[in-house]
N, C-alpha and C positions, 0 to 999 in steps of 0.2 A: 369357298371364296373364289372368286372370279376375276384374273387378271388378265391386261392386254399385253402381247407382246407383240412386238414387229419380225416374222420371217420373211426374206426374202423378198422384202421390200410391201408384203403385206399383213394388217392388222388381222392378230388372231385372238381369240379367247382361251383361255386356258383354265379347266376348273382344276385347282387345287385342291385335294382330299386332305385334311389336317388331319393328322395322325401321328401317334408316341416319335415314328424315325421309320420311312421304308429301307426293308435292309436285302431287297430281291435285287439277284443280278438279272441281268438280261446281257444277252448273247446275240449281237449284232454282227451279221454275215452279208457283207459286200464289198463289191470292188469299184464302187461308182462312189468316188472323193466326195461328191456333191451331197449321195441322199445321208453319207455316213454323218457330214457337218452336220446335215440338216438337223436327223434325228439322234444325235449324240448330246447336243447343245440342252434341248428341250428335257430329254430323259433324264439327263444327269440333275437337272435343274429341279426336274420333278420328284426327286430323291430317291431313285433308281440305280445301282452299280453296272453301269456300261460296258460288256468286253466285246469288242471287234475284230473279227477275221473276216479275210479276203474271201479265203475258199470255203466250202462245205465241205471237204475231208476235213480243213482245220476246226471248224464246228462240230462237227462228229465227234472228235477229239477229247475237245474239249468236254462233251455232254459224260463222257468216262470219268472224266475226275471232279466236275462241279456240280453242284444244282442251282439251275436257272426257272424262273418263274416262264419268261416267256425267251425265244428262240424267233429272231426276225430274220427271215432270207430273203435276200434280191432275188430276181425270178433271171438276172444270168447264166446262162447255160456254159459255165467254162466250168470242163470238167463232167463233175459229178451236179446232174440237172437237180434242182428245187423240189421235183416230188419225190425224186429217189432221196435225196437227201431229208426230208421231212419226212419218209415212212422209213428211215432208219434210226431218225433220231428218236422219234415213239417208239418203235422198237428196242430200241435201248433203254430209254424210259421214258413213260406212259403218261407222269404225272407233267411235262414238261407241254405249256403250251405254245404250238408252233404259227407263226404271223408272218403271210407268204406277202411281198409286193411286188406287181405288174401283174402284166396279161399270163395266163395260164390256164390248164384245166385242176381242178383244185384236188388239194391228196385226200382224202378219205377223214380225216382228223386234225386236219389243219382250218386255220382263216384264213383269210385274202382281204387286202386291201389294193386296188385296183391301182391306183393314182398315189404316189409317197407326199404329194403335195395336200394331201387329205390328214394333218399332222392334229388339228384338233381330234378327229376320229379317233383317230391311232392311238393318242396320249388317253384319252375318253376309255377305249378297248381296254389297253396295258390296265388298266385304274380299276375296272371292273373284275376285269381276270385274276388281279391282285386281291381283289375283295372275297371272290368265290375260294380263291386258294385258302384264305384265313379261315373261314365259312367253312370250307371241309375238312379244315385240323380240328375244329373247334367240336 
């Protein structure tokens, strides 16, 4: 199913996968107000559990005591940079898929999305990555 919604003053498509209940958290790591609204609004909507940290040590952290489907980083350099932190979070665990955004050179096992204003892609990506996960318990 295929709905429109309005970000940011423009019209987007959203496909909708109908399914029993999604019950994957995802792990949203930035310090930019703007892209966190952006992509918090849409994920959660798309029935996704949302947690949000500022830093990537606080993401690290976190990846110790939960399981998350996908792990989004702003490509921010405060602190601990976006590929160290993406080749630690695989390193800690494997099965955790990691969603880098901006300019950067990319980690080894990571994706990239270039532009955060790329939200159809993004939600499209999450949606598919959620489907290989089920696919490989199954």
């Amino acid at each position: 199913m295929w709905e429109e919604k309005r970000l940011l003053g423009t019209k987007v498509a959203v496909l909708f996968i109908v399914t029993t209940q999604i019950s994957e958290s995802i792990l949203l790591c930035s310090q930019d107000p703007l892209l966190t609204k952006e992509l918090y609004g849409p994920l959660s909507d798309f029935g996704y559990m949302v947690e949000i940290k500022e830093h990537a040590a606080e993401a690290i952290k976190c990846i110790l005591g939960k399981s998350y489907l996908v792990v989004i980083l702003d490509s921010r350099d405060v602190g601990l940079n976006v590929i160290e932190a993406a080749n630690i979070i695989k390193s800690l665990s494997p099965d955790i898929y990691i969603l880098m955004i901006g300019e950067h050179d990319n980690a080894s096992d990571a994706y990239s999305v270039k532009k955060p204003e790329d939200l159809e892609r993004l939600l499209e990506f999450i949606s598919k990555l959620s489907c290989l996960k089920v696919k490989a318990k199954s």
